[in-house]
C-alpha positions as a Markdown table, in Angstrom:
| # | Residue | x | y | z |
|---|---|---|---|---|
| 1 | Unk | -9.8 | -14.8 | 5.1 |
| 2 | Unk | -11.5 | -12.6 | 2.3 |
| 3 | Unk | -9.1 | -10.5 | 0.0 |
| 4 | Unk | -10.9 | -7.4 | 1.7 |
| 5 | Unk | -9.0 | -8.4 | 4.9 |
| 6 | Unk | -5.6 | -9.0 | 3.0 |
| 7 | Unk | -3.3 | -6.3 | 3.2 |
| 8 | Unk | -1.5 | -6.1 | -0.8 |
| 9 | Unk | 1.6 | -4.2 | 0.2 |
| 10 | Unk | 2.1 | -3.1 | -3.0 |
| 11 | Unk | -0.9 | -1.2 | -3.6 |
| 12 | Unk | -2.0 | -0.3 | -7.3 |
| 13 | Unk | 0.3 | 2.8 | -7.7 |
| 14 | Unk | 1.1 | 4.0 | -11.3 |
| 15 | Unk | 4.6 | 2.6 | -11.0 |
| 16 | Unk | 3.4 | -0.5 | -9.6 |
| 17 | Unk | 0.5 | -1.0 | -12.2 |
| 18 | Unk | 3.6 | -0.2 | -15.1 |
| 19 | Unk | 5.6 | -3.0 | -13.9 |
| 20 | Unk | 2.8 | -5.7 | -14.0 |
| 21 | Unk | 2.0 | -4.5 | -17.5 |
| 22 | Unk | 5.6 | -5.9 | -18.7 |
| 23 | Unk | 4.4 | -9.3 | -18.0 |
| 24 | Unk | 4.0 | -12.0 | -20.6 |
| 25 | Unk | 3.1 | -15.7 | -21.0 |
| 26 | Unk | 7.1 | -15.6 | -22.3 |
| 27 | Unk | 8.4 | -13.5 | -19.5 |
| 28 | Unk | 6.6 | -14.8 | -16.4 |
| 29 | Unk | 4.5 | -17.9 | -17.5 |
| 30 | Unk | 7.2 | -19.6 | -19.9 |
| 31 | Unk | 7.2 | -22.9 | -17.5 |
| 32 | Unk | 3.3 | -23.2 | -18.3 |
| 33 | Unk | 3.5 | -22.9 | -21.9 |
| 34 | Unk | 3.9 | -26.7 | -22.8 |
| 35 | Unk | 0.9 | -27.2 | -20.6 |
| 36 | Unk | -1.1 | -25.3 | -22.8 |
| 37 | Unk | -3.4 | -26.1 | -25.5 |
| 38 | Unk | -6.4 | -24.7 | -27.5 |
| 39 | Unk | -10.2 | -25.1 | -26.5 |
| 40 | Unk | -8.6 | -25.1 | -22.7 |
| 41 | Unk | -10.5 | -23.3 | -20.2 |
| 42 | Unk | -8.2 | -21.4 | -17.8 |
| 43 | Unk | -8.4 | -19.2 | -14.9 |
| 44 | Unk | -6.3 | -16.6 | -13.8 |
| 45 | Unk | -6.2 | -15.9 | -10.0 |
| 46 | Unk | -5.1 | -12.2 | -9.5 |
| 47 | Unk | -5.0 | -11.5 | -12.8 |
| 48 | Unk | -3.3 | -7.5 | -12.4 |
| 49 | Unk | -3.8 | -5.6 | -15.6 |
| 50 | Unk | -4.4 | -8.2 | -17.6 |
| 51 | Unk | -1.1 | -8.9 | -19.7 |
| 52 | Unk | -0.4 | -12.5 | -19.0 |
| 53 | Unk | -4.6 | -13.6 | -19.4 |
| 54 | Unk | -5.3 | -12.0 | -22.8 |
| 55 | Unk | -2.1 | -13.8 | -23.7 |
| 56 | Unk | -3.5 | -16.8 | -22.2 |
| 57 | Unk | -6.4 | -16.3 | -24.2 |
| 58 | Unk | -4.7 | -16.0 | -27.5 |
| 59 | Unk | -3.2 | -19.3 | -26.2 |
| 60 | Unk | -6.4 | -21.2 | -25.8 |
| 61 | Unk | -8.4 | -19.9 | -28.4 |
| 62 | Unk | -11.2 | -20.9 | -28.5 |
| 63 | Unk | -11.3 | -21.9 | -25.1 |
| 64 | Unk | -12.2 | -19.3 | -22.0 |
| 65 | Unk | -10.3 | -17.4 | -19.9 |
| 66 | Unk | -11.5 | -16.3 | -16.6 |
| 67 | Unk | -9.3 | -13.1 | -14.9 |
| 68 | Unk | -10.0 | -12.6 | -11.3 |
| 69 | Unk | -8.6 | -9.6 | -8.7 |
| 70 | Unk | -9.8 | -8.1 | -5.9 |
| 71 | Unk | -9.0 | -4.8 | -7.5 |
| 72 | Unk | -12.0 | -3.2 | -9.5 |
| 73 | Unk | -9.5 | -0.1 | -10.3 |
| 74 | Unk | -6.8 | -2.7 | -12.2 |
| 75 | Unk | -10.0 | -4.6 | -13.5 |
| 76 | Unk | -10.7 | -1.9 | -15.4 |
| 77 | Unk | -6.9 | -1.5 | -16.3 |
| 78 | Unk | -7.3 | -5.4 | -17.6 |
| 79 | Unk | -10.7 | -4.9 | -19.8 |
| 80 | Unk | -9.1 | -2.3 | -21.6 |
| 81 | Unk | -6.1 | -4.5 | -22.6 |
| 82 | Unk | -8.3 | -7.5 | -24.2 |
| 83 | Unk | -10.4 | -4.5 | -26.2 |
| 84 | Unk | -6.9 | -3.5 | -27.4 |
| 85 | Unk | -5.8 | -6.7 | -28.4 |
| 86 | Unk | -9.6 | -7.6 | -29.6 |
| 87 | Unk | -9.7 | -10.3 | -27.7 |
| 88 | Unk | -13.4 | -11.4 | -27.4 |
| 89 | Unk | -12.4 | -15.4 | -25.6 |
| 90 | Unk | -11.9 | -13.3 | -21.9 |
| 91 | Unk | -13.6 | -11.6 | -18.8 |
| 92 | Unk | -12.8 | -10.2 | -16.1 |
| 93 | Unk | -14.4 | -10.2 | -12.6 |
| 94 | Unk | -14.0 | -9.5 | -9.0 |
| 95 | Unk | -13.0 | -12.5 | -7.4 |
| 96 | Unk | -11.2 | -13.3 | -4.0 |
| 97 | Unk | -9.0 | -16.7 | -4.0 |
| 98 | Unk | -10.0 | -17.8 | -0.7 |
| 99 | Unk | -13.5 | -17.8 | -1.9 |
| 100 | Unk | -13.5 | -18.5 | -6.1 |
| 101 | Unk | -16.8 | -17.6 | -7.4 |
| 102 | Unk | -16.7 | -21.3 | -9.6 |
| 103 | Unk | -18.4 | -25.0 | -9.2 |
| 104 | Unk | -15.5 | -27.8 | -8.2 |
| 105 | Unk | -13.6 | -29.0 | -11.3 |
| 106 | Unk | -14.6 | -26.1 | -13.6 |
| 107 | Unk | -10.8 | -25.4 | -15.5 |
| 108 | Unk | -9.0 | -27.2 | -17.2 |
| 109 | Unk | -5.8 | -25.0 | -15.8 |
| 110 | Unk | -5.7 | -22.6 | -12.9 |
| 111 | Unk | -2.8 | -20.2 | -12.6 |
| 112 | Unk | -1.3 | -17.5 | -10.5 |
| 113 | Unk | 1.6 | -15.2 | -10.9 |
| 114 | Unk | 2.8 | -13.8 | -7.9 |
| 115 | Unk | -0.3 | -13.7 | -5.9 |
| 116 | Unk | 0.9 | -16.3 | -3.2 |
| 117 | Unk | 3.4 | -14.0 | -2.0 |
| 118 | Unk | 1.1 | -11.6 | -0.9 |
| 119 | Unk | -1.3 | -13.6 | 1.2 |
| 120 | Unk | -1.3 | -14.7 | 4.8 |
| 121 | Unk | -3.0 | -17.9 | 3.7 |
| 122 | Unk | -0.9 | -19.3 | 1.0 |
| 123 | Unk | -1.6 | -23.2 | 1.5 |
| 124 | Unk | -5.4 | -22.5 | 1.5 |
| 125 | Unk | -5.2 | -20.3 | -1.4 |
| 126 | Unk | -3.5 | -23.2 | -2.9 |
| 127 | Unk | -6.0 | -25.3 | -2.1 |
| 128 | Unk | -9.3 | -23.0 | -3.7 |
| 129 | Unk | -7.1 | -23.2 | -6.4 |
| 130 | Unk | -7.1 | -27.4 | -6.5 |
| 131 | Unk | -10.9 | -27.1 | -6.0 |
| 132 | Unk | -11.9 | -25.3 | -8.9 |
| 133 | Unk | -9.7 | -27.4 | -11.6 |
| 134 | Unk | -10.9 | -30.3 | -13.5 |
| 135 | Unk | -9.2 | -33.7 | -12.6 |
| 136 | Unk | -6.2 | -34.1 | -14.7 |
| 137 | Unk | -6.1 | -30.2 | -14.9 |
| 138 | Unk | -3.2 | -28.3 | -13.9 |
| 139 | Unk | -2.7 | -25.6 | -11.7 |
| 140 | Unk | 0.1 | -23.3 | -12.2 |
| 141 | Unk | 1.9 | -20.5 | -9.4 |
| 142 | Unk | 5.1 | -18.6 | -9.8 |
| 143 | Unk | 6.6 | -16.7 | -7.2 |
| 144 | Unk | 9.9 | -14.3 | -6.6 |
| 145 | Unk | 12.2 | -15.1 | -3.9 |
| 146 | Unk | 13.1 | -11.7 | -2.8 |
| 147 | Unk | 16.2 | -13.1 | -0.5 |
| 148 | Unk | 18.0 | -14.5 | -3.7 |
| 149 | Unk | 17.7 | -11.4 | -5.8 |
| 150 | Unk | 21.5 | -9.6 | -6.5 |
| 151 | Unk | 22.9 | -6.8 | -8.9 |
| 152 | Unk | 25.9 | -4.9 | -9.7 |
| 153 | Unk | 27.4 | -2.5 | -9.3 |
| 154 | Unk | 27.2 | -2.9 | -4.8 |
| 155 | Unk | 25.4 | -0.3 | -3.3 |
| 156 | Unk | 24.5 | -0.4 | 1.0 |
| 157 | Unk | 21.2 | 1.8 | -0.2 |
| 158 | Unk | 19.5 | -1.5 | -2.5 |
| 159 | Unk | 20.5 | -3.8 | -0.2 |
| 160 | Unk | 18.3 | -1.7 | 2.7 |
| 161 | Unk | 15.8 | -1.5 | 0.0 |
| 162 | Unk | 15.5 | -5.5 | 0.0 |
| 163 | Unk | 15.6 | -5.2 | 3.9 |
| 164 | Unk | 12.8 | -2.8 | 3.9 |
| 165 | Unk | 10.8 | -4.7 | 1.5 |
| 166 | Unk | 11.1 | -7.4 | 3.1 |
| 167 | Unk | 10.5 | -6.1 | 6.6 |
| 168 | Unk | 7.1 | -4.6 | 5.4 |
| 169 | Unk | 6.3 | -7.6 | 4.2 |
| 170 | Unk | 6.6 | -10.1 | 6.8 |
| 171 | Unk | 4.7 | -7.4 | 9.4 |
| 172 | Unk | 1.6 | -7.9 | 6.8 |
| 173 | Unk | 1.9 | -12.0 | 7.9 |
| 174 | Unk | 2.9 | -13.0 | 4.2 |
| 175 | Unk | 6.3 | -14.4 | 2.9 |
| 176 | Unk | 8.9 | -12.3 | 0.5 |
| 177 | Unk | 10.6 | -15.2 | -0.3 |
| 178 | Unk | 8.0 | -17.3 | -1.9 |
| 179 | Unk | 9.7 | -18.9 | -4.5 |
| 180 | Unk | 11.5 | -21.2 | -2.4 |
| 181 | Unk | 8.1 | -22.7 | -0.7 |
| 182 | Unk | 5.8 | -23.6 | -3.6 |
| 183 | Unk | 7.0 | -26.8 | -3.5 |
| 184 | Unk | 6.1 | -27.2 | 0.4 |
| 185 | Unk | 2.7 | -25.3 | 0.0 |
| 186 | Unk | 1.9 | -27.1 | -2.8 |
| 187 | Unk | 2.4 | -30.7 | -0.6 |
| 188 | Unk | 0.4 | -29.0 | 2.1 |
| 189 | Unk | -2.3 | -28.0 | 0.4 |
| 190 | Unk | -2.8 | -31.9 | -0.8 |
| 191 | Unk | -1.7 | -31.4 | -4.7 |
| 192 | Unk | -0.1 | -34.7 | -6.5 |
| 193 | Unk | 2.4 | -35.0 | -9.1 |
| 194 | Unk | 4.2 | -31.5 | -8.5 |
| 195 | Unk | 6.8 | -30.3 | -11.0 |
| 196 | Unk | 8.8 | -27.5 | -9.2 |
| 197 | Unk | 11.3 | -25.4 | -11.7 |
| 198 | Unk | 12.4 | -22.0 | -11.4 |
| 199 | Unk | 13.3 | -18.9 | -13.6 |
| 200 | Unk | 14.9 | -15.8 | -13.9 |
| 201 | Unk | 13.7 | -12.3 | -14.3 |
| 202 | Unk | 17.4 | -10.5 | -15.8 |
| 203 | Unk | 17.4 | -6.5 | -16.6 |
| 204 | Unk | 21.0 | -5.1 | -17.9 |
| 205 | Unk | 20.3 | -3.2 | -21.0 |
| 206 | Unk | 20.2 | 0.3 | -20.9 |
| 207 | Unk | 16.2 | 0.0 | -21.6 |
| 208 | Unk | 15.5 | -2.7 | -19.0 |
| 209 | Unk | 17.5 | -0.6 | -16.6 |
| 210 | Unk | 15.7 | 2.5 | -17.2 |
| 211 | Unk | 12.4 | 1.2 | -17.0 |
| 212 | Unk | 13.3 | -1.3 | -13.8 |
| 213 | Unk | 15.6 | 1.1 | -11.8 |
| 214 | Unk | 12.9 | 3.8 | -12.7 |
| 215 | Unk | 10.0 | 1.9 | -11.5 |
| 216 | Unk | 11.8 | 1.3 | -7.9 |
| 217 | Unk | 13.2 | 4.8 | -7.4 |
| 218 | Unk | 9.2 | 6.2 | -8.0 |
| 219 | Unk | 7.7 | 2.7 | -6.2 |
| 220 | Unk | 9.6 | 3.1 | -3.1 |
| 221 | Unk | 8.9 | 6.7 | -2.2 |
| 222 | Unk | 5.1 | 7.0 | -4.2 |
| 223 | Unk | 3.2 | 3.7 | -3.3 |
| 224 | Unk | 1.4 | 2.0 | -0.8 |
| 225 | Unk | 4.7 | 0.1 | 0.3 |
| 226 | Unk | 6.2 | 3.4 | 1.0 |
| 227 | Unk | 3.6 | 4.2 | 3.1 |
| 228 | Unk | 3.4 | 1.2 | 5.1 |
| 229 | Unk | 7.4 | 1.2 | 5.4 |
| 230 | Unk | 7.1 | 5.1 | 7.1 |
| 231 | Unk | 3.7 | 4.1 | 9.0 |
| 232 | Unk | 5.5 | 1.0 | 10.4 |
| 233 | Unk | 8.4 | 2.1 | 11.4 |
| 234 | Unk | 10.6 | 0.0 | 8.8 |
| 235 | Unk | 12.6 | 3.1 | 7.4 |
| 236 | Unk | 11.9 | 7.0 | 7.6 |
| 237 | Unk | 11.4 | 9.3 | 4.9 |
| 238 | Unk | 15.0 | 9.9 | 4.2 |
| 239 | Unk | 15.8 | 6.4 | 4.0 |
| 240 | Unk | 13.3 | 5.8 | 1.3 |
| 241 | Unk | 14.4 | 8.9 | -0.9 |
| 242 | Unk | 17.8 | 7.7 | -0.5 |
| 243 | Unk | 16.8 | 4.1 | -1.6 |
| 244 | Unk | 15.1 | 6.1 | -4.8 |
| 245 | Unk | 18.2 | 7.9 | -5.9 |
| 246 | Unk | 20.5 | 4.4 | -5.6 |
| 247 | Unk | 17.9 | 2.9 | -8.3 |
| 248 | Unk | 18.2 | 6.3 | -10.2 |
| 249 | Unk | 22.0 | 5.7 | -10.3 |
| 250 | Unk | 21.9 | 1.7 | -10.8 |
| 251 | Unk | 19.6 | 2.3 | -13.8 |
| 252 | Unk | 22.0 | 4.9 | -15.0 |
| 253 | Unk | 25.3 | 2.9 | -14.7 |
| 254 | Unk | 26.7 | 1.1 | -17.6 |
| 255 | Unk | 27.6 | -1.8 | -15.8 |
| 256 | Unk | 24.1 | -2.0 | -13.9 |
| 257 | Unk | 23.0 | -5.7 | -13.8 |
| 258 | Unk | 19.7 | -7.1 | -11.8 |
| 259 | Unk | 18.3 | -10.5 | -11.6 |
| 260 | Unk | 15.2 | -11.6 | -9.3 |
| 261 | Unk | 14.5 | -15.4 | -9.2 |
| 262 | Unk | 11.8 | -17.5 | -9.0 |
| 263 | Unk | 10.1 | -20.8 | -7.9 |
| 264 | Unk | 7.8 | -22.3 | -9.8 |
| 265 | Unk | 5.1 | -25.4 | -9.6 |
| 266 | Unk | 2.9 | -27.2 | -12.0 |
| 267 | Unk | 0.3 | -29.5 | -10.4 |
| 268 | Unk | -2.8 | -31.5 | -9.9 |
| 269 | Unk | -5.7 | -32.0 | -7.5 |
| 270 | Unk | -5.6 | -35.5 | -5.7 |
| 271 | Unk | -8.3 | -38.1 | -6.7 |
């Protein structure tokens, strides 16, 4: 399958774009970092905007960084991040992962942050992955777990956001709950010597809450999975705005509290 015929269910939506700008090596790679070393050549598979592969790059120096997306619009979102941060050691191209664009045994590390998630292939993904790193290279995916995420203060109106989310998801073929399968993908699609681990995304602060409870309340009525949640007959209209005004209020509560974990794996290509 081509990433033409995958269906991202989160579309590229301002509010969507924001919250993949957040992302650094620290906040969302951090079980990579000792992997890491300078003169490495690394690619990142659905590279977004661009945060976590110019930090890669800064990483690696002088080694190359390679960002890949189906997205030309976020592409575009990513090039202007590396000008910003004048950092000359990284491109970015269209690129599917079904179908990398790059020789067998090219990098010395592959990684992806949630992009297995959103695919109906995940084990083959896994496996172009494998193909394109160097023996004794390292591939790298992280991926939330949707099921395992809680907050505070209890509210019915977020817990039928997760149900929605998840509905939409699984109707597009791919798996919310990610986090808990690398490790079985990663056997599947033939890698050796996996580390799994997990992490934990935490936002309490009256910042984090603002910016997190603010991204969901505009996300779940203005984005592509709003759209699909309506079109599919997951939740209606009113549901959704309701869902918006319970992340309006959890960001707005003193004692709001929201954690999203999730799996992790580190591993090599056989042979």
């Amino acid at each position: 399958m081509s990433a033409s015929d995958e269906v991202y269910s989160q579309g590229h939506a301002e509010s969507v774009v924001r919250s993949q700008r957040w992302r650094r090596v620290d906040n969302s790679a951090a079980y990579l970092v000792e992997r890491l070393r300078p003169g490495q050549n690394v690619l990142d598979v659905g590279c977004g905007p661009g945060t976590i592969t110019v930090d890669l790059a800064e990483r690696v120096a002088p080694g190359r960084v390679v960002g890949v997306d189906p997205g030309e619009s976020v592409l575009s979102r990513a090039r202007e991040e590396a000008a910003a941060a004048r950092t000359d050691n990284v491109e970015f191209r269209l690129g599917d992962v079904h179908e990398l664009d790059f020789d067998d045994d090219t990098f010395d590390v592959v990684h992806a942050h949630q992009v297995l998630l959103h695919l109906t292939d995940p084990v083959g993904a896994l496996r172009e992955m494998l193909r394109v790193v160097r023996p004794g290279g390292i591939v790298a995916a992280r991926d939330t777990d949707y099921a395992g995420a809680i907050w505070w203060p209890a509210d019915e109106r977020l817990e039928r956001w997760r149900e929605v989310y998840r509905s939409v998801a699984r109707d597009n073929g791919t798996e919310p709950d990610a986090g808990r399968r690398l490790l079985a993908w990663a056997h599947a699609a033939g890698a050796v010597e996996v580390t799994p681990s997990a992490s934990i995304w935490c936002h309490a602060t009256p910042e984090e809450r603002a910016w997190w409870g603010g991204m969901w309340a505009e996300r779940i009525v203005n984005s592509r999975i709003a759209e699909q949640a309506v079109a599919g007959g997951h939740a209606t209209g009113e549901e959704l705005a309701a869902i918006s005004a319970a992340w309006s209020e959890w960001a707005e509560h003193p004692d709001g509290w929201f954690a999203l974990p999730h799996g992790e794996v580190l591993c090599r290509a056989p042979g």
